[in-house]
GUDO-586984 format. One record per residue (C-alpha): residue number from 1; residue in one letter; x, y, z. Coordinates in steps of 0.1 Angstrom, whole numbers, plus 2048, in hexadecimal, padded with zeros to 3 digits. Layout:
BEGIN
   seq   type     x     y     z
   NUM      a     X     Y     Z
...
REM end
This chain:
BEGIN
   seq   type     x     y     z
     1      x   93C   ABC   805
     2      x   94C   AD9   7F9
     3      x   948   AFC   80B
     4      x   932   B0D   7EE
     5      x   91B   AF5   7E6
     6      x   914   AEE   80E
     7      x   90D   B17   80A
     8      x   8F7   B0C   7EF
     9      x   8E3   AF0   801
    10      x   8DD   B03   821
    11      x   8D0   B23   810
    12      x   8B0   B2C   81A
    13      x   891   B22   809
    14      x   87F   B43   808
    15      x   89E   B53   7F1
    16      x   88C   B64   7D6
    17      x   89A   B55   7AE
    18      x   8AC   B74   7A7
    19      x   8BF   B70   7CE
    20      x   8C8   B49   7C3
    21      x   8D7   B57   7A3
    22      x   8EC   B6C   7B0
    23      x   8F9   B58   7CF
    24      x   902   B40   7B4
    25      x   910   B59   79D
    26      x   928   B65   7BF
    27      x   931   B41   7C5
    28      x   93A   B39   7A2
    29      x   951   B57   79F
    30      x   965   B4A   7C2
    31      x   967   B29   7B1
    32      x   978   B3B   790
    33      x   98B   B4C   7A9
    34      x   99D   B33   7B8
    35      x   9A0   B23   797
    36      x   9B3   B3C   786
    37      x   9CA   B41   7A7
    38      x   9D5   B1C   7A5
    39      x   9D9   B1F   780
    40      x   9F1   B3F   785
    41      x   A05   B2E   7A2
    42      x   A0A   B0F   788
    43      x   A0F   B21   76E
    44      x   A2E   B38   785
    45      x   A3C   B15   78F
    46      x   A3E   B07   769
    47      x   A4E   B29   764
    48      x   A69   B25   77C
    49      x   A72   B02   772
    50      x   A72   B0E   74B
    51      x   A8A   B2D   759
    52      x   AA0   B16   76C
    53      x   AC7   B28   766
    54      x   AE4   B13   758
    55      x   AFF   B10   773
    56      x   B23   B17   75D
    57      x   B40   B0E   776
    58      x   B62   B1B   773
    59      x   B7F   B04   77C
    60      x   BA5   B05   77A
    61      x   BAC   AEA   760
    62      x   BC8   ADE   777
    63      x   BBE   AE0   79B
    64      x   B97   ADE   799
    65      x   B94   AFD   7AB
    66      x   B77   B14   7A6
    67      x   B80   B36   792
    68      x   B72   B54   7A0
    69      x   B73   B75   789
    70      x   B6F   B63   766
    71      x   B5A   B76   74E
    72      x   B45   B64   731
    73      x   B3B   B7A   716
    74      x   B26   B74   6F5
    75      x   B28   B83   6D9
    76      x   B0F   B9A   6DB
    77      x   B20   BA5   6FC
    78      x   B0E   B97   717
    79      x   B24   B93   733
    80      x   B26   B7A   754
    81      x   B3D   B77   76D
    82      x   B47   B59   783
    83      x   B3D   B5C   7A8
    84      x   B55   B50   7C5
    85      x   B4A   B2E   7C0
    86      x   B53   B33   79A
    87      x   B33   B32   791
    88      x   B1A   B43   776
    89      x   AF6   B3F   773
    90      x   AEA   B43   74E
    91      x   AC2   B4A   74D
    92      x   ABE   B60   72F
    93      x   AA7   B51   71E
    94      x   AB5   B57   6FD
    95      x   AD6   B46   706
    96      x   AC6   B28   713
    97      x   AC3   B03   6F9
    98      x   AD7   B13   6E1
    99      x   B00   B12   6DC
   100      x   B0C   B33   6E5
   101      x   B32   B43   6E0
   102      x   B3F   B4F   701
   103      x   B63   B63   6FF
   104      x   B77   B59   724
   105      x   B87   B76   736
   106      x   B97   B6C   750
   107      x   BB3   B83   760
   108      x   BCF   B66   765
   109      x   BB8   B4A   755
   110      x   BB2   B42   731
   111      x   BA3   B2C   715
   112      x   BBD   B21   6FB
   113      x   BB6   B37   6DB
   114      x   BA8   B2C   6BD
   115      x   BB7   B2F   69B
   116      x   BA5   B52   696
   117      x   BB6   B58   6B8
   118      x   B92   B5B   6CC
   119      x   B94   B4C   6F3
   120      x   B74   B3E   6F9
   121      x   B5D   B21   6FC
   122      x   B3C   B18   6E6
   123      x   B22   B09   6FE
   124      x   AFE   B01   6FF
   125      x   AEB   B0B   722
   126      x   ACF   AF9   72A
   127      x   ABB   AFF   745
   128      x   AC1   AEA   766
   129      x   AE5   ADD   75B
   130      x   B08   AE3   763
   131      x   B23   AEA   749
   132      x   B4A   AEC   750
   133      x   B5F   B05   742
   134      x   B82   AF9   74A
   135      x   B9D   B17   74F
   136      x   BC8   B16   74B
   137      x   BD3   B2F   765
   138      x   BF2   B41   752
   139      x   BF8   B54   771
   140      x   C0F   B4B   790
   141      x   BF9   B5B   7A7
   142      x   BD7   B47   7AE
   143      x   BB7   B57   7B3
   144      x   BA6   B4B   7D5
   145      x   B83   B61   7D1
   146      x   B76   B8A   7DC
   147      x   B7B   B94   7FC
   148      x   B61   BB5   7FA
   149      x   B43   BBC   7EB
   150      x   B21   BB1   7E7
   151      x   B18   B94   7D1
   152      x   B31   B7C   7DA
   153      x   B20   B5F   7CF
   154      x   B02   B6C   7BE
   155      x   B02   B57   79E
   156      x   B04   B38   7B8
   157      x   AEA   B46   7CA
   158      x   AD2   B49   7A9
   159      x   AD9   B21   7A9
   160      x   ACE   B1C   7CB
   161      x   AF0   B15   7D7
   162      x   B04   B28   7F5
   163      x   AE1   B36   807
   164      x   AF2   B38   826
   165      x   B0A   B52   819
   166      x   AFE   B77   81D
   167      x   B10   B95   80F
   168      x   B1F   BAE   828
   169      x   B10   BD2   81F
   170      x   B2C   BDE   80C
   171      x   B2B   BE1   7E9
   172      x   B50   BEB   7E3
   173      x   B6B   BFB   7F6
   174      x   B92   C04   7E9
   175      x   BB7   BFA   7F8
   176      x   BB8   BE4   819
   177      x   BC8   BEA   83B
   178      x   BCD   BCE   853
   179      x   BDE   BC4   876
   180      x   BDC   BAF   892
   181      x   BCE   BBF   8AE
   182      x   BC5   BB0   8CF
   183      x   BC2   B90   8C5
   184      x   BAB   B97   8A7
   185      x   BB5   B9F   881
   186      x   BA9   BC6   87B
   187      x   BA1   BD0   854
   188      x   B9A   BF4   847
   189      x   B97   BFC   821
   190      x   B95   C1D   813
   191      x   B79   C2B   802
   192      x   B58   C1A   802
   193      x   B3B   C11   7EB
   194      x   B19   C0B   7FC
   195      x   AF9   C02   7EE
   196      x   AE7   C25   7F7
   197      x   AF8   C40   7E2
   198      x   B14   C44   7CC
   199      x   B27   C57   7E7
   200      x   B34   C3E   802
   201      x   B4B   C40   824
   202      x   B66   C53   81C
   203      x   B7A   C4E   83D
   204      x   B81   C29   83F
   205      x   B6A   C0D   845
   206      x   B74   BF0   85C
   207      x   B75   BCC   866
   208      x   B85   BB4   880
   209      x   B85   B8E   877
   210      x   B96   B6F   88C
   211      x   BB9   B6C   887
   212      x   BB1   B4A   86D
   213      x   B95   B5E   860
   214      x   B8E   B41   83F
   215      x   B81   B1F   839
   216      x   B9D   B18   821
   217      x   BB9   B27   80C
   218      x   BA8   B1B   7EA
   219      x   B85   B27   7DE
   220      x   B68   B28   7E0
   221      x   B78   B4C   7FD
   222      x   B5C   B4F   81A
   223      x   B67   B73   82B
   224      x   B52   B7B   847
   225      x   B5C   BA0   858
   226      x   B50   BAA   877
   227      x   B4C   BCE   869
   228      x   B49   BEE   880
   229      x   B26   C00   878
   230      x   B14   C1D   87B
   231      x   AF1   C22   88F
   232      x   ADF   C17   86F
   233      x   AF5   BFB   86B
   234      x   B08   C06   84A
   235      x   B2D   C05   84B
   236      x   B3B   C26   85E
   237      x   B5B   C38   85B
   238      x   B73   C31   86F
   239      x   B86   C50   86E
   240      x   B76   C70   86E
   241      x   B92   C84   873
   242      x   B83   CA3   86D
   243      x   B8B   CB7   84A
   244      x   B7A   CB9   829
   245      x   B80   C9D   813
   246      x   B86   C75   816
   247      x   B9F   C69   832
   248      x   BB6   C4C   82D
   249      x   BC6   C39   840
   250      x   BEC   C26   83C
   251      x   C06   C18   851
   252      x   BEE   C02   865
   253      x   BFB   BF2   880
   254      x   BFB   BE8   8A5
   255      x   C16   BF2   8BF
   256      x   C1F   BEC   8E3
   257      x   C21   C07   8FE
   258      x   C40   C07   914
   259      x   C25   BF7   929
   260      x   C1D   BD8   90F
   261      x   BFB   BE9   908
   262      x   BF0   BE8   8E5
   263      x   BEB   C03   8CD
   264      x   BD9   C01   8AB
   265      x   BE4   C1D   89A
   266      x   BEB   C2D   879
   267      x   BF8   C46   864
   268      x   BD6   C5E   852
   269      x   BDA   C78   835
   270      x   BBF   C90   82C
   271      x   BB4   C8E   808
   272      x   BA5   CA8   7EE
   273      x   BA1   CA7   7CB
   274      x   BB3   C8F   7B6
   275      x   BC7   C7C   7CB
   276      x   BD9   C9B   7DD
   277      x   BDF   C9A   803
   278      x   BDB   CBA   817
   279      x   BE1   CAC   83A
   280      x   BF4   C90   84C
   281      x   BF8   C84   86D
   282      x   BF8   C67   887
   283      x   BD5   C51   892
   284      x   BCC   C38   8AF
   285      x   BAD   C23   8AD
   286      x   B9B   C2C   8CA
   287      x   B89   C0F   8D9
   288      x   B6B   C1E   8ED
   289      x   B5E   C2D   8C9
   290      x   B70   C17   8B2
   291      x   B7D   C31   89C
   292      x   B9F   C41   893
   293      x   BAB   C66   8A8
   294      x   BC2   C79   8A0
   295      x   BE6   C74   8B7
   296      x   BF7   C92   8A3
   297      x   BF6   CA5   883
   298      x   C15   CA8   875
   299      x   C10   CBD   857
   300      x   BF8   CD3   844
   301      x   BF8   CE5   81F
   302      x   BED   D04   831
   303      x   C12   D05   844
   304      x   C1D   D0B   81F
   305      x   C37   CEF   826
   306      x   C3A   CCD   808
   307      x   C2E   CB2   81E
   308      x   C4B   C9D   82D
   309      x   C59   C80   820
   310      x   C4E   C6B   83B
   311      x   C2B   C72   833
   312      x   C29   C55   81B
   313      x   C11   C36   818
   314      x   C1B   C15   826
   315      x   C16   BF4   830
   316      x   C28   BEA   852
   317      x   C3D   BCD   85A
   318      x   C59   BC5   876
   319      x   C7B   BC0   873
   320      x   C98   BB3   88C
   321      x   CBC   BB9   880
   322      x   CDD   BAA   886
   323      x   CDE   BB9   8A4
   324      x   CBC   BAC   8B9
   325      x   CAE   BCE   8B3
   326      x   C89   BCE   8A6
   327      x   C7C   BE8   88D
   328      x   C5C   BF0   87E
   329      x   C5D   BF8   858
   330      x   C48   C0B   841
   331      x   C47   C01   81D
   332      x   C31   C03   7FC
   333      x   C3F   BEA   7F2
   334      x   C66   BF4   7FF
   335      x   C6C   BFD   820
   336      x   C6F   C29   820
   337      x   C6D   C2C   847
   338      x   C7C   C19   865
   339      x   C73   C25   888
   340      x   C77   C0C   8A7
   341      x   C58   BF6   8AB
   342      x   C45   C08   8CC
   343      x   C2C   C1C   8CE
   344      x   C3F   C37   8DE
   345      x   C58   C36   8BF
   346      x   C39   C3B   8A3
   347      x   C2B   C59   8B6
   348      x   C51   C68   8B6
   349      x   C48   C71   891
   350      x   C6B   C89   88E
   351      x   C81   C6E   895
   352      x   C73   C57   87B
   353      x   C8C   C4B   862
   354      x   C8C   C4F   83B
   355      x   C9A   C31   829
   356      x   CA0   C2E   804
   357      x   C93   C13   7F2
   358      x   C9B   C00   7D4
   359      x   C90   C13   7B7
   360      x   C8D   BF5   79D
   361      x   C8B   BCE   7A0
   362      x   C9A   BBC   781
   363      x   C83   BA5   771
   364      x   C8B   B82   773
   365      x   C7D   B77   751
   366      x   C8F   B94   73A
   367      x   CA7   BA8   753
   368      x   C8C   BC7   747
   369      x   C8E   BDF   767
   370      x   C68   BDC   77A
   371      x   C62   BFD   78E
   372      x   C4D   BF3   7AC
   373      x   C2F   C0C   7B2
   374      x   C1B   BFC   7D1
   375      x   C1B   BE2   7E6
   376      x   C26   BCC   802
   377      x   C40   BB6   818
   378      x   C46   B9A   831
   379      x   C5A   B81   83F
   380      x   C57   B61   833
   381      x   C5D   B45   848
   382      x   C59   B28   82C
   383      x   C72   B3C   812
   384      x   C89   B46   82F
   385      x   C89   B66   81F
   386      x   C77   B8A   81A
   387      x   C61   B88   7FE
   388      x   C4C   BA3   7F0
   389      x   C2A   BA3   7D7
   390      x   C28   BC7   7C5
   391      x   C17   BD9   7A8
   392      x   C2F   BE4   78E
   393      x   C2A   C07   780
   394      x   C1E   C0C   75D
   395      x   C22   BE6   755
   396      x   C10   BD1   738
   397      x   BF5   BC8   731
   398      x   BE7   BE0   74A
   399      x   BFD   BFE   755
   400      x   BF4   BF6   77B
   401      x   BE9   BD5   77B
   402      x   C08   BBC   776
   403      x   C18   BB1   798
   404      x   C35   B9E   79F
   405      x   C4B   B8D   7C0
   406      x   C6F   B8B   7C9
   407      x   C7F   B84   7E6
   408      x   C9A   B95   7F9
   409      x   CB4   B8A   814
   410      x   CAA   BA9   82B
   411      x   C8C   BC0   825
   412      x   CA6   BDB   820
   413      x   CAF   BCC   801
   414      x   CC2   BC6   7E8
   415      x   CA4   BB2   7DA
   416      x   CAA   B97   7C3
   417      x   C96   B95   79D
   418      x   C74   B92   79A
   419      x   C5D   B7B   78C
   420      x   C37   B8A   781
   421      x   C1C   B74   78F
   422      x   BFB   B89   782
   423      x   BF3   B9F   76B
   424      x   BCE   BAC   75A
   425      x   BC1   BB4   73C
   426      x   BBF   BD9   73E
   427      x   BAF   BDE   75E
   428      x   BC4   BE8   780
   429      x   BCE   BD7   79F
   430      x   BDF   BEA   7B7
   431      x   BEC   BEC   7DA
   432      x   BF0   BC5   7E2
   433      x   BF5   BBA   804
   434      x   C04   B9D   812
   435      x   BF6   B8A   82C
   436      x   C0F   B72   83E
   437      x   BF9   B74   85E
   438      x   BDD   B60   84B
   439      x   BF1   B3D   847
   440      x   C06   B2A   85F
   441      x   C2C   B31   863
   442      x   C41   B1C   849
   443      x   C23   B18   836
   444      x   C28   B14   80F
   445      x   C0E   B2E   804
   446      x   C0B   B52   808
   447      x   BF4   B68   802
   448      x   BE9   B8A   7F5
   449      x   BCF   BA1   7EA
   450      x   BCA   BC0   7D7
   451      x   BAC   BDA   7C9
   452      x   B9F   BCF   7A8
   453      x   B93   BEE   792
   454      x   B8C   BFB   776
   455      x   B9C   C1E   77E
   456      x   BBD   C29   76E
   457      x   BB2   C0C   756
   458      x   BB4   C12   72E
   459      x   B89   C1C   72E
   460      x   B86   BF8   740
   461      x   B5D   BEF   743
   462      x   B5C   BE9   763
   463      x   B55   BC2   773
   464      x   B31   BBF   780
   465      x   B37   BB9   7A9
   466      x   B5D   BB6   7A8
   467      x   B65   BD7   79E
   468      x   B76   BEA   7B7
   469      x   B77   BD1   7D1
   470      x   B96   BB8   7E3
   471      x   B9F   B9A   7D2
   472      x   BB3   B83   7E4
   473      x   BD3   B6C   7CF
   474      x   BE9   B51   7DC
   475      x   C07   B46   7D5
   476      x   C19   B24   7D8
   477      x   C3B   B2B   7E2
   478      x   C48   B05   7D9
   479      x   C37   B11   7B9
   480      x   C59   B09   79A
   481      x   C4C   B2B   788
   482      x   C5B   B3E   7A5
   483      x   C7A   B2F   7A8
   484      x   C8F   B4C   791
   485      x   C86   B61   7B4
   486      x   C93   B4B   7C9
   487      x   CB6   B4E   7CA
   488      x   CCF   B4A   7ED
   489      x   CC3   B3E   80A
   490      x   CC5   B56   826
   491      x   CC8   B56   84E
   492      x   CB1   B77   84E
   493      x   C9D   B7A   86B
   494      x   C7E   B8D   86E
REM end
């Protein structure tokens, strides 16, 4: 028998009419109650299943792969951007059972125009399906996912897909630092985005990962950092070398003592106003506090001396010439310093050597002269050859967002003509870094990333979770579209 009307039969006999009542009265209103709850909670659960999202999946009409950082917009400008996974959920309810124009941006990927010349797709989401928009990648360079940020596979997520993956509590952060360091790959990227306040860490934020830090060269990119936090767990700096204004960090590397002892050390610059350094000097990560100290400053504004021409940015690589002797270089993306590779050498800042790069790299599709404005170097054991990725300045579509390879026989140069492998539709990717520690020796691809952003952009809107973040490229050496690059063979060492 149910609860209230047992209440009901064992009510006491001497309750006056007007008690009865209103016992039933308080019974009857539980009753409607717990009606109207189980009527909401259906009624929530007919909701959801009417709401369900269309999952849209980006793929590479060629290879299969999944296409992160490929918007879909309508024509009344609503925007979605593919995930890691390449993946968008649509659940606005006004796009959903009906067709709907999307235009495909796709930085490297495309739809083949129309005869109005329009790049897009007409689909019809409905809710609980899957729809393929296939992509031609027009770019050398292949997109493998976003290192940093938040949201890395949030329109999955919406789908119920890729629960197990949670965000690191970063929202963005600019150019990347790495360097194998005792056995363990260390990151630090400039400034940072968090969550909290528009005002980040403006002294580095940093990472260490395993030397084979991925699941996979191909997407869908799972990057997991171990990042160095504060007492409130929030990213902290990593430099605080003391001075108004951000601190960044270059020239990241580790060295041996004369002892064998390693050293991760780099070179800092003190930053105010747009862009303009006020301070320079040498850094060592000290590993009781995990942050960067100051080894030396070597010069200051207030002296009322130019900074020297040392103090430049640069990513580090070694070297061992003809004669067995090994060097440590500093480029960005040509090699300006050379000092010999111990630590004892980098702290001997006024016998450093200025070198003078290459001004110009001819391009291989036009002989047009491509001035190189960032980015980086390595030895490559599958080419047998130095090869480099950079940014070109003020190149097209975007004035700092085309990038192109060439190869070299000696990271002194002369380098031999370049092919472009990426470009963007006005919006910036700078400072790209190579990363021949992340894949096997003689292996076939190589890799890279760079900071996506919509600064120095022609009034670019900026790209919801991407923006200001690392992307990381690949690129097939055996690849036929590089071969105008590849010229001699060489018997270049590293």
């Amino acid at each position: 028998m149910p609860n209230g009307l047992a209440a009901i039969e064992t009510a006491p006999r001497h309750f006056s009419k007007a008690s009865n009542l209103n016992f039933l009265a308080r019974f009857l209103t539980i009753i409607l109650i717990g009606l109207t709850a189980a009527s909401f909670s259906f009624a929530q659960g007919d909701a959801a299943a009417t709401l369900a999202a269309c999952r849209i999946h980006i793929v590479d009409d060629q290879s299969g792969w999944p296409v992160p950082l490929v918007e879909l917009k309508t024509t009344h400008q609503v925007r979605f951007v593919s995930d890691n996974a390449g993946v968008i959920a649509i659940d606005d309810p006004s796009l959903l059972d009906r067709e709907v124009y999307f235009s495909v941006i796709g930085h490297g990927y495309e739809i083949p125009a129309d005869g109005f010349g329009f790049r897009g797709v007409r689909l019809t989401p409905r809710r609980g399906k899957t729809l393929i928009v296939k992509v031609q990648r027009t770019a050398i360079a292949k997109r493998v996912g976003r290192l940093t940020g938040s949201g890395l596979f949030a329109e999955s997520q919406k789908l119920g897909e890729q629960l197990d993956w949670n965000d690191g509590p970063v929202f963005g952060c600019d150019t990347v630092q790495t360097a194998v360091h005792r056995g363990k790959l260390f990151w630090a990227w400039g400034d940072t985005k968090l969550a909290s306040y528009p005002l980040g860490v403006f002294d580095m934020t940093s990472g260490t990962t395993s030397l084979d830090p991925f699941e996979s060269l191909q997407p869908p990119l799972k990057p997991k950092f171990d990042l160095f936090l504060d007492e409130r767990g929030r990213p902290k700096g990593v430099a605080p070398i003391p001075g108004d204004g951000p601190t960044w960090l270059t020239g990241y590397v580790s060295l041996p003592d004369k002892n064998g002892d390693e050293h991760l050390v780099a070179f800092y610059r003190k930053i105010k106003g747009h862009l303009q350094t006020y301070e320079a000097g040498l850094c060592e990560w000290n590993e009781s506090n995990s942050e960067f100290e100051i080894v030396r400053t070597v010069w200051k504004a207030s002296d009322g001396t130019p900074p020297p021409s040392l103090a430049e940015e640069g990513h580090p690589v070694f070297w061992t010439d003809a004669a067995g002797t090994r060097w440590l270089l500093f480029g960005n993306p040509l090699p300006r310093i050379q000092i010999a590779g111990t630590y004892e050498a980098w702290k001997d800042f006024e016998n450093w050597k200025t070198l003078t790069p290459q001004k110009t790299l001819r391009s291989a599709d036009d002989g047009s002269e491509i001035v190189p404005h960032s980015g980086s170097l390595a030895w490559n054991a599958f080419r047998t050859r130095w090869v480099t990725v950079f940014m070109q300045k003020f190149g097209k579509p975007s004035a700092f967002g085309t990038l192109w390879y060439a190869e070299a026989d000696s990271p002194m140069g002369p380098w031999g003509d370049a092919v472009e492998i990426l470009s963007h539709d006005n919006y910036t990717f700078y400072n790209p870094r190579l990363h021949p520690e992340l894949t096997p020796a003689g292996n076939h691809v190589l890799l890279f990333e760079g900071t996506y952003t919509a600064e120095f952009a022609n009034h670019a809107a900026p790209t919801p979770y991407y923006d200001y973040n690392q992307i990381l490229y690949r690129l097939d050496l055996d690849d036929p579209a590089l071969q105008p690059a590849q010229h001699s063979v060489t018997t270049s060492k590293p």
